[in-house]
N, C-alpha and C positions, 0 to 999 in steps of 0.2 A: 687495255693493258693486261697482260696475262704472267708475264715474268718479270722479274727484277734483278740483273748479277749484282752482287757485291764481291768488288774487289778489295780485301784487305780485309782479316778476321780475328782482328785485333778489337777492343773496345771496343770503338764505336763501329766496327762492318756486324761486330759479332749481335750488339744491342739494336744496330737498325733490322738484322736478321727473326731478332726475338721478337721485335713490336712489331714485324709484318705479322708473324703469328698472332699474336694478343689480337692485333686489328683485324683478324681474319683479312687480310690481304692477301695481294696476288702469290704466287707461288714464286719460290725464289731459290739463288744457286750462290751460297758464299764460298770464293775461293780464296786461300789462305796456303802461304808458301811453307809458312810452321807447321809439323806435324800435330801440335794440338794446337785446333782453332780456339778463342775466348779470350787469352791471356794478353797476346801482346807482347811488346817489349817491356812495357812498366810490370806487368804483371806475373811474367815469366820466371822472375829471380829466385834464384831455388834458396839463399839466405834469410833465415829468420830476422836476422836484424835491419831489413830492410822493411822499415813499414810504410804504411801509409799515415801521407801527411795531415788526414782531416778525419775527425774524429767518425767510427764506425756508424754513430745517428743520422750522419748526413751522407752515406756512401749508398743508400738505396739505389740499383738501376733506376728503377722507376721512377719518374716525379708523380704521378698518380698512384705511389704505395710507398710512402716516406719509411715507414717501418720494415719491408722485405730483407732488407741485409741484416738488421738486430735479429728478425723474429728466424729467419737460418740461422744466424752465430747461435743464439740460444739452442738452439739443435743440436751443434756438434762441433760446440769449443766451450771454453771458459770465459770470453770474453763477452762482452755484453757494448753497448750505442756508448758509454764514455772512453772505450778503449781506441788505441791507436794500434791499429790491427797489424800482423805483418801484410806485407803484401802478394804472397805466396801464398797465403787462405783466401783472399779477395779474387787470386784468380783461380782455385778451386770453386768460388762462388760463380764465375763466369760464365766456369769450366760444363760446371752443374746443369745453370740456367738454359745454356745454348743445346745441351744432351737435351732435357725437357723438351723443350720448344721442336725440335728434330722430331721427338715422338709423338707427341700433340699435332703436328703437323699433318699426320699422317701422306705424308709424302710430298707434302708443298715444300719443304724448304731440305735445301741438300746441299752438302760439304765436300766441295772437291779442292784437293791439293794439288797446287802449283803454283808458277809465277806467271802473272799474269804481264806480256810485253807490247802491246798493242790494242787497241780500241778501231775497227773499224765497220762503217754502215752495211747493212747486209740488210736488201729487203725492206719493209718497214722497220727494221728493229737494227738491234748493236751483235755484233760478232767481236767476243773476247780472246782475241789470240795467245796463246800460252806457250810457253819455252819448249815444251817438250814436242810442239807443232799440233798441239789438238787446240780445240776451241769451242768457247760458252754461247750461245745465243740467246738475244733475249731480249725484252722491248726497252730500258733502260738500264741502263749502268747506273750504280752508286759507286766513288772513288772513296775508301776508307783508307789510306795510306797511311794515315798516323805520320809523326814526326820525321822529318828527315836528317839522317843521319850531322853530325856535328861538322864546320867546315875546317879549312885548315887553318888556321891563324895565323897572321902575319910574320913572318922572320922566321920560319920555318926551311931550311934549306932542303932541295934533294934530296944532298945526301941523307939529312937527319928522317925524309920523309918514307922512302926505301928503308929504314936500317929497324930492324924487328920490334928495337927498346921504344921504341914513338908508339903510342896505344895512341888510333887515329880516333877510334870509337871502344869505349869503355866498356860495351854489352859486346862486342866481337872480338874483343883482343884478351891476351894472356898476361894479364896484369902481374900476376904471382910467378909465373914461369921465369926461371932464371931471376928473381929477386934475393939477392943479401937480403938475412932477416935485421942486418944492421944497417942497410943500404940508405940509400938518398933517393923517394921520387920527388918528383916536379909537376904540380896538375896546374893545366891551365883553366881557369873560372874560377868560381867560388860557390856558385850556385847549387842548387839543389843534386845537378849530378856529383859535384864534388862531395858532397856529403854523402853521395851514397860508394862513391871510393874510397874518402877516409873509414866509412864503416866494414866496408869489406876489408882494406889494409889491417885494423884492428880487428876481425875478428877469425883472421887469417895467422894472427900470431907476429905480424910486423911491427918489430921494435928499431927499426929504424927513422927518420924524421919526415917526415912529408911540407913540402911549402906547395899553397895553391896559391895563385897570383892572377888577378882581377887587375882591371881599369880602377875601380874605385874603392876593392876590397871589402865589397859588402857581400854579408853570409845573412841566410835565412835566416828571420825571425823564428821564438817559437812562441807555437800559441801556452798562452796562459791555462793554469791550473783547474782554475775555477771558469764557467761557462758563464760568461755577462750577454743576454741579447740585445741587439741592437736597436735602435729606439725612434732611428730618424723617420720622420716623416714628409720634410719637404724634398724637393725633386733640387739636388746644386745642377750650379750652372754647367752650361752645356761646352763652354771654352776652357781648354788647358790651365790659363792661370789664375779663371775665375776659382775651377775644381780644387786648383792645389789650395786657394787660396781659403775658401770655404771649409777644406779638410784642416786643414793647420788651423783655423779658429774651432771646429769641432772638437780637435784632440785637446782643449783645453778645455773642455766640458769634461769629456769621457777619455777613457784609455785609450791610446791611438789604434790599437789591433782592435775596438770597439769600432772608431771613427773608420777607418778601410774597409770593417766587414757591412757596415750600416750602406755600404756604396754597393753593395752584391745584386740588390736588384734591379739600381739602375743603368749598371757601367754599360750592355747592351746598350739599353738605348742613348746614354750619353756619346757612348762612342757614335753610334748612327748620327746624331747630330751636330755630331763635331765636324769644324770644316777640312778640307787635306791638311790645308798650314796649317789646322788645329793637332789632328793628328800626327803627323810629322814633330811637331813639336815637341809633341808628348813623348815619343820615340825617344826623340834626341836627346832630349831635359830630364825627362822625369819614369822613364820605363826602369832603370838602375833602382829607383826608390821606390818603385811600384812593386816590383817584381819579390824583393825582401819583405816586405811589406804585407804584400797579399799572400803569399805564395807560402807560408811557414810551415815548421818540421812541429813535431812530437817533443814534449818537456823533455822527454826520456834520450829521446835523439842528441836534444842539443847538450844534453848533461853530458854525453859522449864523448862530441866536441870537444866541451870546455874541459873535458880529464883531458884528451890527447894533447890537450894547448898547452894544460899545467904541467901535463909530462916533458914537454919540449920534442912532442913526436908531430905534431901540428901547427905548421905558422899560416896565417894569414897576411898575405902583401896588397897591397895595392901599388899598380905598376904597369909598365909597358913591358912585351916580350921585344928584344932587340933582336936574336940572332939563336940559331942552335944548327950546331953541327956536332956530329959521333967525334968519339976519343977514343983511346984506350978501355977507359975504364969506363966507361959510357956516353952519354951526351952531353957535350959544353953548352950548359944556356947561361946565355946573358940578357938583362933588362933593368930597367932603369926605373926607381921608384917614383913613383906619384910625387911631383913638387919637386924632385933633384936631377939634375945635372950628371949626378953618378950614373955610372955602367956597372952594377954587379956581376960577378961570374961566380956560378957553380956548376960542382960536375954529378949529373944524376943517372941512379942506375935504369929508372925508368921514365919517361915522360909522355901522360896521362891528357888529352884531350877531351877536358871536362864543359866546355863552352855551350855545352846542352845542345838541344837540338835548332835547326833553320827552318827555313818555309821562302828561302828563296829560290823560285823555278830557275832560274837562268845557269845556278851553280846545281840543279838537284841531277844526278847519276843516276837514279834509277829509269831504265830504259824505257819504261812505259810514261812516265812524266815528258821524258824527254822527246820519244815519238810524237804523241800528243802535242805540247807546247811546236814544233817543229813541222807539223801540219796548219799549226792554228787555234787547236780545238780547245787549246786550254790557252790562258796569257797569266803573267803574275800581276798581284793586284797592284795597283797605285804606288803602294809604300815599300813594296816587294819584302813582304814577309809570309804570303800566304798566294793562294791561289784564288784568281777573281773571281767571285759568285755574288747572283743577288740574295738579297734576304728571304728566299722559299730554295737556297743554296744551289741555287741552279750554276752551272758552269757559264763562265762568258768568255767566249770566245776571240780569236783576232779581229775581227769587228764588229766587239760591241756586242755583239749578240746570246743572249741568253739561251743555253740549249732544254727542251724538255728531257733528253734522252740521256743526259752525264749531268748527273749531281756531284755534289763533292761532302763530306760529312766529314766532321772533327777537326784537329788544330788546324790542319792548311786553310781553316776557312777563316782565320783569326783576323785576316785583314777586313774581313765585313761585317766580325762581332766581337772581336779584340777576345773578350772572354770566351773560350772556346775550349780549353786546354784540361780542364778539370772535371770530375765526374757529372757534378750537380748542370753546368751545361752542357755536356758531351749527350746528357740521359736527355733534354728538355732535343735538343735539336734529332733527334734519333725519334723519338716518339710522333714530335712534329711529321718528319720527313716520312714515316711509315702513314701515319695517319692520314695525310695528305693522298697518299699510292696507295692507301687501301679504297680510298672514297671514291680515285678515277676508275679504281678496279671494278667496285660497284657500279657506280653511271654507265661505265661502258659495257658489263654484262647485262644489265637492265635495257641495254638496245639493241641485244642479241635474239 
């Protein structure tokens, strides 16, 4: 093996890039639609008060250089490993690393812009076909897609879906355009994207009211002030209700965001040995409590929140969306609270598509997924959140078959390591994966 494409130059296309280099691996071609590769969509946000959810000590790329991200902050900011950095220096750090790595390379690793629409065989190797009709060659593909955009959520009509005031996706739409600063929006979720809407509404100067509305009306935790580590040392069980069950007796030892984080190194492999019903379970019961849970903002973040709640510019519901169609004055939604019978109606001047991101192939839009899936080469996995891969993240195909030549890296792989989505495993499976394609690169020059 002699080249590598990566498609998608987002975190992880951009950090599988870097670790070909470190590894001295094969020579490699990341292409990325964004004018500047590294960042991403999480990374790209040009607002300060967007930060990152996990403290700066544990944000290293590297899992072999735990300290890389403090020992640059110390370089050319003020913040230091206990800070919850914005997220607009994080991809400055990205930004950095992947420039280095391009120059270090001395010509192994190269960045071309475009969209990349098709994967097909050419030769021994893969031909990357690109919108603009040119195309990559190379002996494998890496698939970096990162997250796929939000779906639409139920009772969304047409018309409401066509009419400009619906923000389908919250990174692509004009949230502030044509907003009353006294207005009414409507976000659907509650989750981690909502909060980074409610943060943009306030720091946009919106003094109007915001209601986000969830299934069960759960918002992020935050993490606590002071740093407790976790202490566990045996292995919980490997079944959904044993887990819940073992955790809930924990959290009465230790602080529950102790009891969740103490599960960091083994949720991998629990997940692997859980069975589908075990999985699916999990989904169904317990991903709502997981996801708040694990997943927490910044003290600073959530103090935000809780002014915007005290001001009466932030409600949280829990509740069903019924119905939204345009009006006059904007969009009629109506939904019906968790536990009632009632039909509420309000009329908003915007409404905000905050349900975060999917990883189901069957609904995913982007043409290269769907080309792919539509020949066979890619299928969705079991639980349809992600894309099927084995555990050396290989792609598997319409029949079962594992491919050497299309890998897949980062959250689409979540149906095979559920943890996937975050820095600390996005770096471990990129390092992996480089590591891996550096060693074939070797063996096979060695029989040259």
């Amino acid at each position: 093996m002699s080249h590598v494409v990566i498609v998608g130059g987002g975190f992880s296309g951009a950090l599988l890039a870097i670790n070909l280099v470190r590894h001295d691996g094969p020579r490699a071609t990341l292409i990325e639609r964004r004018s500047v590769p590294g960042r991403g969509t999480a990374y790209s946000t040009a607002h300060p008060r967007h930060l990152l959810n996990v403290r700066a000590a544990n944000m290293s790329a590297y899992p072999d250089d735990p300290d890389h991200f403090t020992r640059w902050l110390a370089g050319c900011s003020e913040y230091d490993g206990s800070h919850f950095v914005p997220r607009q220096i994080y991809g400055d750090y990205l930004e950095q690393m992947l420039h280095e790595a391009i120059e270090r390379s001395t010509g192994r690793l190269a960045v071309v812009r475009g969209d990349a629409v098709d994967i097909e065989p050419s030769g021994h190797g893969q031909r990357v076909l690109l919108a603009d009709g040119s195309s990559v060659e190379g002996d494998v593909v890496a698939l970096a897609v990162g997250n796929l955009p939000p779906t639409t959520p139920p009772g969304i009509g047409e018309a409401a879906l066509a009419d400009e005031r619906y923000i389908a996706d919250p990174w692509h739409g004009s949230l502030m355009e044509g907003l009353p600063p006294e207005g009414m929006v409507a976000v659907i979720g509650t989750g981690l994207t909502m909060v980074d809407v409610a943060l943009l509404l306030d720091a946009e100067g919106f003094r109007g009211r915001a209601l986000a509305l969830s299934r069960h009306g759960f918002t992020p935790q935050p993490h606590r002030h002071e740093v407790v580590e976790p202490s566990r040392t045996e292995r919980p069980p490997t079944d959904a209700v044993g887990m819940l069950r073992a955790l809930r007796q924990r959290a009465r030892e230790v602080p529950w965001r102790v009891a969740v984080d103490e599960l960091r190194p083994y949720t991998q492999g629990l997940w692997r040995a859980m069975s589908r019903t075990d999985r699916a379970r999990f989904l169904r019961h317990l991903r709502p409590w997981w996801d708040v849970h694990r997943h927490r903002i910044s003290p600073l973040v959530a103090g935000k929140l809780e002014r915007m709640e005290a001001e009466n510019r932030l409600a949280i519901e829990a509740g069903r969306l019924v119905s939204v169609e345009p009006c006059a004055e904007g969009l009629t939604i109506r939904y019906r609270p968790r536990g009632s019978a009632e039909v509420r109606e309000l009329v908003a001047a915007k409404l905000v598509n905050a349900t975060g991101p999917q990883g189901d192939l069957g609904r995913a839009r982007e043409p290269l997924l769907r080309a792919l899936r539509d020949r066979g080469r890619l299928r969705a996995d079991p639980l349809g959140i992600g894309l099927d891969v084995d555990q050396d993240s290989r792609a598997i195909d319409r029949d079962g078959k594992a491919s050497d030549e299309l890998l897949v890296i980062g959250p689409m792989t979540r149906g095979a390591f559920w943890e996937i989505v975050a820095v600390p495993d996005i770096r471990r499976q990129a390092w992996s994966i480089a590591r891996r394609l550096a060693n074939s690169h070797w063996v096979e020059g060695e029989g040259l």
